[in-house]
N, C-alpha and C positions, 0 to 999 in steps of 0.2 A: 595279590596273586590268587589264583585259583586256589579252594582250599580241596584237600585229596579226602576224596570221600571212600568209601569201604568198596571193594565186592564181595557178594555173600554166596559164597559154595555150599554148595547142601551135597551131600556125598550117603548119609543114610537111605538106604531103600526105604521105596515105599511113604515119603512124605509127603507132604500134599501141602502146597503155598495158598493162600485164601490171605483178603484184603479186611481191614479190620478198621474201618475210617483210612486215616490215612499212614498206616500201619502193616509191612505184610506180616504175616504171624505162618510161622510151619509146627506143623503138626503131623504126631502118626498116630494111627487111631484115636484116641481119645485125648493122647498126650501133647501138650504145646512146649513144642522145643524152645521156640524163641520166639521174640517179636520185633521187629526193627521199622524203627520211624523212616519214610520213604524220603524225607529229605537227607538222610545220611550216607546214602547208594549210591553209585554209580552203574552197577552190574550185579547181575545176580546168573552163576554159572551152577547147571543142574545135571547132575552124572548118574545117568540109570534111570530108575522109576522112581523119578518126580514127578509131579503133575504139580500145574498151577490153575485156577480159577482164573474164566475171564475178567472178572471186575480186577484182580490180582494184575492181570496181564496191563488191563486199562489204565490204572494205576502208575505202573511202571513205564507206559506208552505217555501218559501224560506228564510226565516230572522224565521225561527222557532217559529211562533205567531200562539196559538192554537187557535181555532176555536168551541165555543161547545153553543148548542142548548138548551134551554127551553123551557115549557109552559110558559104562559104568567104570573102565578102562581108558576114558581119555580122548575116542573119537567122535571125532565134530558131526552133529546130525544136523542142527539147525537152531535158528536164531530170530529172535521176534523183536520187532521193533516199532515205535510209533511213528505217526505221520514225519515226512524228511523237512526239519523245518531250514535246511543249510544253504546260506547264499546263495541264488540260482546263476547270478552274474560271476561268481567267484568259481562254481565247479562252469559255465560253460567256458572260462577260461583254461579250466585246470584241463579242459577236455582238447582247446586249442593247443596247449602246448603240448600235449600227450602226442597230435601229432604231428608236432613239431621237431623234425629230425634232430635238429642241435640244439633248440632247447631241453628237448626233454633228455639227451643225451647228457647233457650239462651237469642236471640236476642226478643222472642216474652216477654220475664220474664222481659225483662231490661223497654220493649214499660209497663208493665201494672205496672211494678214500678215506673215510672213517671207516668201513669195515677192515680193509687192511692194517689201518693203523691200532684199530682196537687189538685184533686178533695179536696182534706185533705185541704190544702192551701186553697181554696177558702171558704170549709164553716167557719173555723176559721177566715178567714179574717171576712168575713160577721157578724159572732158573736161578737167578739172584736166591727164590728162599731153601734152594735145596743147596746143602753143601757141595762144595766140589765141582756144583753148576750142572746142567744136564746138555751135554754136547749136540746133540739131535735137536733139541728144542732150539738151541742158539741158531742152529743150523739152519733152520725153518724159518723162525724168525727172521734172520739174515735174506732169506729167499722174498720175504713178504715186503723186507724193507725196499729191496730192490724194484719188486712189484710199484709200490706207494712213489718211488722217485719216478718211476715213468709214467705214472698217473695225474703228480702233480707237472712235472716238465710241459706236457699237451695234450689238446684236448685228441680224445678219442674219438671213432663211429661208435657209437650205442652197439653194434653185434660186438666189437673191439671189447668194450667195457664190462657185457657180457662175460666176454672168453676170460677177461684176467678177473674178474668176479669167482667165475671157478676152478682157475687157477690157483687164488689164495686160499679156499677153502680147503682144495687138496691137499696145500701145503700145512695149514692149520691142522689138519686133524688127521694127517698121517704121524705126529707126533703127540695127538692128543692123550693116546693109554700112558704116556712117560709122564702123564701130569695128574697120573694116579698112582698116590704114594701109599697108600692102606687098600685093605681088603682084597690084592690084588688076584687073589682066586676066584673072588665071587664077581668081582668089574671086570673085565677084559675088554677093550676095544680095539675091534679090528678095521672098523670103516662108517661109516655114518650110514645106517640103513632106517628106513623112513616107515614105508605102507608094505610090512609090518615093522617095526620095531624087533632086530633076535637078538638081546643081548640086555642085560640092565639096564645098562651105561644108554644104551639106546631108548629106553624107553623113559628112563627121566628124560632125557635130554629131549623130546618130542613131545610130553607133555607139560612141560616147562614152555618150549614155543610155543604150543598152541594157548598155554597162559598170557604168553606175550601176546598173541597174535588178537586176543582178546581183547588186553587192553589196547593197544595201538591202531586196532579197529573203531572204538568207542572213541577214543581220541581224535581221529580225524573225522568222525560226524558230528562231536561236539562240536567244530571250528568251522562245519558246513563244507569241508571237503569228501567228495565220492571217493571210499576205500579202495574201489574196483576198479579204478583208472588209474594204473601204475606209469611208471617212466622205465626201472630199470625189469619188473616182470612184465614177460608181455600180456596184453589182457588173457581170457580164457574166462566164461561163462561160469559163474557161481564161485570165482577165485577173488580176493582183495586182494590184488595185484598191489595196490600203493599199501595198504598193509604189511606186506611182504618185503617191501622197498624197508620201511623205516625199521623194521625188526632188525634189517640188518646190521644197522647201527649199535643196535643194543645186546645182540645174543652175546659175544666173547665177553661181557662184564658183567652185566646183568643175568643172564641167564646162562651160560658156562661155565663161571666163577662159581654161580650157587649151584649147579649140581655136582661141581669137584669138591665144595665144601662139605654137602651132603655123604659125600662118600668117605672124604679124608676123614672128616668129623664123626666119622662112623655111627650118622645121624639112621643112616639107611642100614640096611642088612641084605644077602644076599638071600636070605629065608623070605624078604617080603615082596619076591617076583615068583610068578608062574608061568612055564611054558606051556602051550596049547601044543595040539597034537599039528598045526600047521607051521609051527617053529615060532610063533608070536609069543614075546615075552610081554610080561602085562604087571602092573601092581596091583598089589593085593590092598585091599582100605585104607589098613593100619597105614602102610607108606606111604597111599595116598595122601593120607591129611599131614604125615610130616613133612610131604614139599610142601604143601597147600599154607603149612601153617609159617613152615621158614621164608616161603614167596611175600604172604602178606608181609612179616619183619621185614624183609629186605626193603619192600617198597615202604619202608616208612622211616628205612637211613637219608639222613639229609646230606644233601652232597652240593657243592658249589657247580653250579652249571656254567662252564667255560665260554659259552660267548654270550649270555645274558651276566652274568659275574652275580648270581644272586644266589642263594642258596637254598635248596627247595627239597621236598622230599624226593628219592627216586620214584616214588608211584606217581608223581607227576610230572616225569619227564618226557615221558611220550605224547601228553597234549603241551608239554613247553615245545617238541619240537615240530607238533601238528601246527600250530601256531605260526611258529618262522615257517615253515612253508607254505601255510597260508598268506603271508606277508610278503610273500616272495613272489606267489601266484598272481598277487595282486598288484605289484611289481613296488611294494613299499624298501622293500631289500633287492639288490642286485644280483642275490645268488643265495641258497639257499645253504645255509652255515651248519651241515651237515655233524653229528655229536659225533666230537673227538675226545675221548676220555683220555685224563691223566693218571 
C-alpha cells in the first residue's frame, strides 16, 4: 500500500523555502527552521509571505510535491505544480463520462449516498453520547435517513441528485450548533456561511476544507485523474469540481468530527479569532497551528476502510478512494464504491 507521507505547512511570515540537494530547508533571515528530505512530502501548503525558490519549486515539480498558496488567514490564491504525468487514456475517459448523463449521474448518486449516510452517522453518534439524547439531532437525522432510502431505492437525474445533495446539508447543519457542547458563548452557529466565513465555528470549519480540498486534490493527480472534471459539481473555470465531489464523502467525519472536537476539547478559544471591520472572522496563528497540528494526528489514525477491508491510515484515504474511482473509470469496478463510514 501507499505509504502516507507528510505535508509541510509553513505558517511563519516572512520564510523563504530554498532547495539544498535534495532537501527543502526554510529559513528566516539568517535562521534555518527546518530541513526535510523531499522524499518524505507530499505537499507543501504556504500562508502569507512565503516565498519559495525556483530550484525549490523544480524540486517539488520533479518528485511530484504540490505547491499551493494562502492568505495568511486560510484563502486559496494558487497552486504550482509539475508537468501532468496522469493517464491521458484514463482522464479522456473520465472526460467521456463526465458527459455522460447517467453515468456521471451514477457516480454523483453513489458520492451523496455516503454524504447522507455519513452526515446520518455523525449526528446519531453525537446523540447517543449526550445523556438524555438530543431530540433535534434525532430529528434531523431521521430526515437524512429518509433522504438515503430514496437514494438507494432509484437512480436519480443528476439536477434530482443535486437538489437532495442540498437538501441533506440543510438538514445537517440546521442542527449542527446542538453538537456544540462547550464554549457555547464564544461558538455559536447559526448557518454555514462561506466567502466570508462570520462566526468561529465558520471559519474552522472552511479552513479544515480547504485542508481537505487539498489533500483530495493531490490525490486524484497522483492516480492521473483531472480534479477539474467533476460528476456531481458542475464544471466552472479555475474550480476542482471532482475534488469537490470526493470531499463530500469525507467532511461529516473527518473534518466536522475534528472541528466539534476542537471546540468540545476546548483545544480552540474564542480569544484566538478576529473580526474585520467587513464582518469576516479569521484565526489568529496560535489557532492556526492548533488545527494544523490536530489535522496532521487525525490523518495518521488508522482506521479499517470498509470496502478494501485493510486498514490504512486516514491521511490516506483520499488517494485509497482516488484509486477506486480511477478503477471504476477504467471500468475494472462496475461502480464506484463511494466511503461509507462506520
Amino acid at each position: 500500500m501507499k505509504k502516507l507521507l507528510n505535508t509541510l505547512y509553513i505558517t511563519t511570515q516572512g520564510t523563504y523555502l530554498h532547495r539544498d540537494g535534495d532537501t527543502v530547508t526554510a529559513k528566516k533571515d539568517d535562521e534555518i527552521l527546518l530541513r526535510v528530505p523531499i522524499h518524505t512530502l507530499e505537499g507543501i501548503v504556504c500562508f502569507g509571505r512565503v516565498s519559495v525558490s525556483p530550484p525549490a519549486m523544480g524540486l517539488c515539480a520533479e518528485h511530484g510535491v504540490l505547491i499551493s498558496y494562502f492568505s495568511e488567514h486560510g484563502e486559496f490564491w494558487a497552486r504550482v505544480q509539475g508537468p501532468v504525468r496522469g493517464n491521458v487514456l484514463l482522464r479522456r475517459q473520465q472526460y467521456r463520462i463526465a458527459d455522460d448523463a447517467e453515468r456521471s449521474g451514477a457516480i454523483a448518486q453513489g458520492v451523496v449516498m455516503a454524504k447522507a449516510a455519513n452526515c446520518r452517522t455523525t449526528l446519531l453518534r453525537a446523540a447517543r453520547e449526550r445523556e438524555g439524547g438530543l431530540p433535534d439531532v434525532e430529528a434531523a437525522a431521521d430526515r437524512l435517513g429518509r433522504a438515503l432510502d430514496m437514494l438507494l431505492r432509484q437512480q436519480l437525474p443528476v439536477d434530482r441528485v443535486r437538489g437532495v445533495e442540498g437538501e441533506c446539508a440543510r438538514h445537517y447543519f440546521s442542527v449542527f450548533d446542538s453538537l456544540i457542547l462547550q464554549q457555547k458563548e464564544a461558538f455559536v452557529f447559526r448557518g454555514r456561511s462561506r466567502r466570508p466565513p462570520l462566526d468561529a465555528v465558520n471559519a474552522l470549519l472552511s479552513f479544515v476544507y480547504t485542508l481537505l480540498v487539498h489533500d483530495v486534490t493531490s490525490a486524484l493527480e497522483s492516480v492521473g485523474l483531472d480534479p477539474y472534471v467533476g460528476f456531481l459539481h458542475v464544471d466552472r473555470p479555475g474550480r476542482a469540481s471532482l475534488a469537490l465531489d470526493l470531499i463530500e464523502e469525507f467532511r461529516p467525519v473527518l473534518a466536522d468530527r475534528l472541528v466539534l472536537s476542537l471546540i468540545n476539547r476546548q483545544q480552540v478559544a474564542g480569544d484566538g479569532f478576529t473580526k474585520a471591520e467587513s464582518g469576516a472572522v479569521m484565526m489568529e496563528a496560535a489557532t492556526r497551528r492548533v488545527v494544523l497540528e490536530a489535522w496532521q494526528k487525525r490523518k495518521q489514525d488508522e482506521v479499517r476502510h470498509p470496502f478494501l477491508d485493510e486498514a490504512a491510515p486516514l491521511g490516506l484515504f483520499p488517494y485509497l478512494q482516488a484509486l477506486l474511482l480511477a478503477r471504476h473509470v477504467r471500468g475494472d469496478l462496475d461502480a464506484y464504491p463511494a466511503l461509507v463510514w462506520k
